[in-house]
N, C-alpha and C positions, 0 to 999 in steps of 0.2 A: 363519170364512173358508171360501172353497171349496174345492171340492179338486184345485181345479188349484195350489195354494200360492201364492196370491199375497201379494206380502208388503203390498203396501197396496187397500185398495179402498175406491173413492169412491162410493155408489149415490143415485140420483133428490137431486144436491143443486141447494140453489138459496139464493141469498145477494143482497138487495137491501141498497140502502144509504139511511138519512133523506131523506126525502123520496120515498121509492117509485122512486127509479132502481134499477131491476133488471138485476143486472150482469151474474149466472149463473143461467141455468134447467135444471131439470131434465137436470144433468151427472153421467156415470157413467163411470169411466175405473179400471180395475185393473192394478197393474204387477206383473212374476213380479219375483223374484231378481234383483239385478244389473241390470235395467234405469235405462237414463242415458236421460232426456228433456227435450225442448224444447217452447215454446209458442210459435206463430205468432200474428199477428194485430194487428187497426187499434188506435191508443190508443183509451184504455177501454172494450175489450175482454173486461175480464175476466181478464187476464192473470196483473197481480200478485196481484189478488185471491185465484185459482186458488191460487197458489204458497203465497199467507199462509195459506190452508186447508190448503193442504199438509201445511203446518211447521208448525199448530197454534197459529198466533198471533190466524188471526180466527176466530170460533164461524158455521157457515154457518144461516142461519134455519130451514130442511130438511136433510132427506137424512143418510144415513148414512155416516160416517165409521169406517175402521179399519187402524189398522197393528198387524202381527203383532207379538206380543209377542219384544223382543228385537230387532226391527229398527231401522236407525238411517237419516235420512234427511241428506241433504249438499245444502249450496244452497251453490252462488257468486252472490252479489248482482251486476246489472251493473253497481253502482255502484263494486265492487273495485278497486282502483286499487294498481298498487308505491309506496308510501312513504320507503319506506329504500333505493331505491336496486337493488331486485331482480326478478329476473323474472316474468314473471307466471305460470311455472313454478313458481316457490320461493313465490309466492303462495298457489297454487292448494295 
């Protein structure tokens, strides 16, 4: 990691999907501590994709991936929905 302590860093990635549609090029985004972020942008965009690199669900074809050891990351899916009856406070 650098040494500005960042607890995640994402450097030169890029992640195409079967059939050669290229979703994410050459992306490099570092977060300090405590940072809360969103992603803007037109569908298939890149978006989820981004996210699912994130959280360590999809392997990106390039680029370097790392979270500090000990850090823990939090996703709220927009799919989240109250179930039982609660708010999307007691969701959350």
């Amino acid at each position: 990691m650098s040494s500005n302590q960042y607890v995640y860093v994402m450097q030169r990635l890029s992640k195409a999907w079967p059939g050669g549609k290229e979703v994410l090029k050459n992306i490099s985004l570092s977060f300090l501590p405590g940072a809360k972020i969103g992603v803007l942008g037109l569908n298939g965009a890149g978006k989820s994709t981004l996210f699912s690199i994130i959280l360590g669900e999809t392997t990106p074809d390039s680029g370097v991936v790392a979270l500090e050891r000990g850090a823990k990351i939090g996703f709220l899916p927009q799919e989240s929905a109250p179930t039982g009856g609660e708010s999307v406070i007691e969701l959350v």
